[in-house]
C-alpha positions as CSV (number, residue, x, y, z in Angstrom):
1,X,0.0,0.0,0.0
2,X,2.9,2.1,1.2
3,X,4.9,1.8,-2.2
4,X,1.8,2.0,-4.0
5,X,1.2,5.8,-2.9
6,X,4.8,6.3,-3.0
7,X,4.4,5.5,-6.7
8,X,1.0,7.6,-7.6
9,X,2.9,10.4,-5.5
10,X,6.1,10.5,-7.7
11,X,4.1,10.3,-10.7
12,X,1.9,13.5,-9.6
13,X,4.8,15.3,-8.9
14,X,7.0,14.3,-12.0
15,X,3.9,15.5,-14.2
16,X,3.3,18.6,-12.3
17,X,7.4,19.7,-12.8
18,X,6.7,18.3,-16.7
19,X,3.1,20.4,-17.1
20,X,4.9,23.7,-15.2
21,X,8.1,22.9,-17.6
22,X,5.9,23.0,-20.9
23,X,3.9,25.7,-19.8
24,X,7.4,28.1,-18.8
25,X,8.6,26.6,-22.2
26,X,5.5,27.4,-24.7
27,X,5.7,30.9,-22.7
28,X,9.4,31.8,-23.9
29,X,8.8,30.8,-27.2
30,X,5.5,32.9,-27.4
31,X,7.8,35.8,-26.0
32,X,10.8,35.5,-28.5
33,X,8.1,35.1,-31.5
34,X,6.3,38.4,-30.2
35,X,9.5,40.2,-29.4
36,X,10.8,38.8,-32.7
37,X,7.5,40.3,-34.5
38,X,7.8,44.0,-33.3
39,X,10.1,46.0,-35.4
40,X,12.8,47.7,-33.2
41,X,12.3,45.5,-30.0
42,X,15.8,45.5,-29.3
């Protein structure tokens, strides 16, 4: 029972990290793309 939670636990957690870690990744490419759209961003 023990290792079975242990289990369902790690797997929340390692999709959580992989959803925020998409979500931070689609968000810089959105970013470089609109800075990249704007003439004279930088």
């Amino acid at each position: 029972m023990a290792f079975s939670h242990n289990s369902t636990s790690f797997l929340s957690k390692t999709y959580l990290i992989l959803k925020l870690y998409n979500t931070a990744l689609a968000g810089l490419f959105n970013y470089v793309i609109f800075m990249r759209s704007i003439p004279n961003a930088g």
